[in-house]
MIFI-756147 format. One record per residue (C-alpha): residue number from 1; x, z, y. Coordinates in steps of 0.2 Angstrom, whole numbers, plus 2048, in hexadecimal, padded with zeros to 3 digits. Last residue first. Example, Ala and Ser with C-alpha at 12.3 -4.5 7.8 and 13.67 -1.06 7.14 Angstrom:
+-----+-----+-----+-----+
|  nr |  xx |  zz |  yy |
+-----+-----+-----+-----+
|   2 | 844 | 824 | 7FB |
|   1 | 83E | 827 | 7EA |
+-----+-----+-----+-----+
This chain:
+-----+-----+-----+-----+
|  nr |  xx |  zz |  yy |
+-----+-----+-----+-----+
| 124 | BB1 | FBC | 2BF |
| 123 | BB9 | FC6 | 2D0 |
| 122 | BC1 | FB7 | 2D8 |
| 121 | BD1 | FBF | 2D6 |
| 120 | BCC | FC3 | 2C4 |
| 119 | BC8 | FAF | 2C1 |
| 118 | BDA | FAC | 2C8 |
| 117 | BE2 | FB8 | 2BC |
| 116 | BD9 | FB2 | 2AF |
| 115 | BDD | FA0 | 2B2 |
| 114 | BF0 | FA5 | 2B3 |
| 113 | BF0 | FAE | 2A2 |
| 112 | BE7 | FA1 | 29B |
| 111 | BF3 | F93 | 2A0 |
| 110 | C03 | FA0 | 29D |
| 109 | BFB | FA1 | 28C |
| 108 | BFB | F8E | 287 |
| 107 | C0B | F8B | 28C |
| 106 | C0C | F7D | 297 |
| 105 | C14 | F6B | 299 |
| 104 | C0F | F68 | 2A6 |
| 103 | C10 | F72 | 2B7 |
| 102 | C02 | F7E | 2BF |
| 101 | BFB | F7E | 2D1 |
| 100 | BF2 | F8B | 2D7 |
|  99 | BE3 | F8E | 2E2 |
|  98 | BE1 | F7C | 2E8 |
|  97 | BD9 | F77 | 2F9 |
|  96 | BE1 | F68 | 2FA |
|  95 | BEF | F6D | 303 |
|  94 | BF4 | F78 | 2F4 |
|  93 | BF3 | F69 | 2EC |
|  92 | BFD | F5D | 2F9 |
|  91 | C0B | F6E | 2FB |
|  90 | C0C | F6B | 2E7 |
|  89 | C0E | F58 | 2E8 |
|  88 | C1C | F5A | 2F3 |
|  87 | C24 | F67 | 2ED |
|  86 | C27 | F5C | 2DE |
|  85 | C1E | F61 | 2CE |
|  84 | C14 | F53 | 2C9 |
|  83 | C11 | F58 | 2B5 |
|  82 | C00 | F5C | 2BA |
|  81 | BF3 | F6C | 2BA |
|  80 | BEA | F6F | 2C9 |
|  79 | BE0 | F7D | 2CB |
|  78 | BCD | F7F | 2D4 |
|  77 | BC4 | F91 | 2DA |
|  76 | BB3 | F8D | 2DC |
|  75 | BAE | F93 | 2EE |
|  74 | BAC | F81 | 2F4 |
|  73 | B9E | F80 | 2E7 |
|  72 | B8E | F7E | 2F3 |
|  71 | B97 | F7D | 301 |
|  70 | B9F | F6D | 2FB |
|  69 | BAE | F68 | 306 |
|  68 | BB9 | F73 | 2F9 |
|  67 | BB2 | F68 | 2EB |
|  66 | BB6 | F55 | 2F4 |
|  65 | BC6 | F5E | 2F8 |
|  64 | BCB | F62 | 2E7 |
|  63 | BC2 | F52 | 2E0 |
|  62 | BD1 | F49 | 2EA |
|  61 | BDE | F53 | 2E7 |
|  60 | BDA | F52 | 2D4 |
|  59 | BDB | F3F | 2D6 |
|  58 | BC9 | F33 | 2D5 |
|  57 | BC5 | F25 | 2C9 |
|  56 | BD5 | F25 | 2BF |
|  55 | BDF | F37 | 2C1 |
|  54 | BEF | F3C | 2C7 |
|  53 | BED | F4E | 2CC |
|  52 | BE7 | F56 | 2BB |
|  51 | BDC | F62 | 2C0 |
|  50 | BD0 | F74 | 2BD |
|  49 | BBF | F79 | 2C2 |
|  48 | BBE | F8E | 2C0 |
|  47 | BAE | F97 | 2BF |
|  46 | BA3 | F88 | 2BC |
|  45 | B94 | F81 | 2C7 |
|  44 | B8F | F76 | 2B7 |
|  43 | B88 | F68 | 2C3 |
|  42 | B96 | F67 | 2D2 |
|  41 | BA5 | F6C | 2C6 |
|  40 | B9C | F5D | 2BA |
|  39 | B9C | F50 | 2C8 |
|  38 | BAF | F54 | 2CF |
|  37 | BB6 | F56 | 2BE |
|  36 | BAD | F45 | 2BA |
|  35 | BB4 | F3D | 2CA |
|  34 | BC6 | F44 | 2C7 |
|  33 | BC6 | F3B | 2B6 |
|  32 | BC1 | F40 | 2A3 |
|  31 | BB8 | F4D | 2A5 |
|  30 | BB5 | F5C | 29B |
|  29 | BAB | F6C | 299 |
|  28 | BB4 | F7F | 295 |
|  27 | BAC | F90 | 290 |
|  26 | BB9 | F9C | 290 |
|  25 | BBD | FA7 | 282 |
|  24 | BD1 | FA6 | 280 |
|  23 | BCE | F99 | 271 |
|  22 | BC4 | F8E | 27D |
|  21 | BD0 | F8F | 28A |
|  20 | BDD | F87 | 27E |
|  19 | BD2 | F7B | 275 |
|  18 | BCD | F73 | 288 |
|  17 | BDD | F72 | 28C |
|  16 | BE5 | F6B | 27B |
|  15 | BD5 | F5F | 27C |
|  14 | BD9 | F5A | 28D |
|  13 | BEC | F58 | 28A |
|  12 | BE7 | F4D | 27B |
|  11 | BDA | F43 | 284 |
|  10 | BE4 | F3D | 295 |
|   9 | BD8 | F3C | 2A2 |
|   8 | BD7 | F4F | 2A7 |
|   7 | BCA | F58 | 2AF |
|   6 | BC7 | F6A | 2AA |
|   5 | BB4 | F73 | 2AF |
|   4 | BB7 | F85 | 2A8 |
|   3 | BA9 | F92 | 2A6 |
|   2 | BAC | FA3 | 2A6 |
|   1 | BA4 | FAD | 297 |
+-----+-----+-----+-----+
C-alpha cells in the first residue's frame, strides 16, 4: 500500500485528506506545518508527500525545495494542495519542484484519481 506524508495546518481539511486517502487504500501520516511535512517525508520516506502552500513554521514551497535538495528523497514525487490558485502561485510551485498542483475545495475522487495517476507515473 503507498504511503502518503500530507501536511496541512488546518485540522478539518487534514482529516477530510487523511480520511480520504485512507478509504482509497493508502497509508497516510500527518503534519501539521511545512516543517512537520518536511521532518516526516524525510523519516517515513513516503510514496507521495503532499502540501498546503501557506503554512506556519515552514510553507509548502519551502519544504518542497528543502525535499527536492535532499538526495536522499529528492525522487519523492510532492503535490500542493491550496486554495491559492493565481498563475502565480501555481508557476511558484511548479517552480518549486512540485509535480502538480491541485485547487481547494476538492472532490475527493478527482484527489485520488490524480494521486494514482502520479504514483503510476512514478511506477508505485
Amino acid at each position: 500500500m503507498p504511503k502518503i506524508v500530507i501536511a496541512e495546518d488546518e485540522p478539518d481539511i487534514r482529516d477530510l485528506i487523511a480520511f480520504t486517502l485512507r478509504f482509497a487504500g493508502f497509508e497516510v501520516v500527518a503534519g501539521s506545518n511545512g516543517q512537520e511535512g518536511y521532518d516526516l517525508t524525510k523519516s517515513e520516506h513516503p510514496d507521495l508527500a503532499m502540501f498546503d502552500v501557506r503554512m506556519p513554521k515552514m510553507t509548502g514551497y519551502e519544504a518542497c525545495k528543502k525535499i527536492k535538495a535532499d538526495p536522499e528523497i529528492s525522487h519523492i514525487p510532492v503535490i500542493f494542495l491550496s486554495a491559492k490558485g493565481q498563475e502565480n502561485e501555481i508557476e511558484q510551485g511548479i517552480a518549486a519542484g512540485a509535480d502538480e498542483y491541485l485547487l481547494k475545495p476538492f472532490a475527493p475522487d478527482q484527489l485520488t484519481e490524480r494521486i494514482k495517476a502520479i504514483l503510476a507515473k512514478y511506477g508505485k
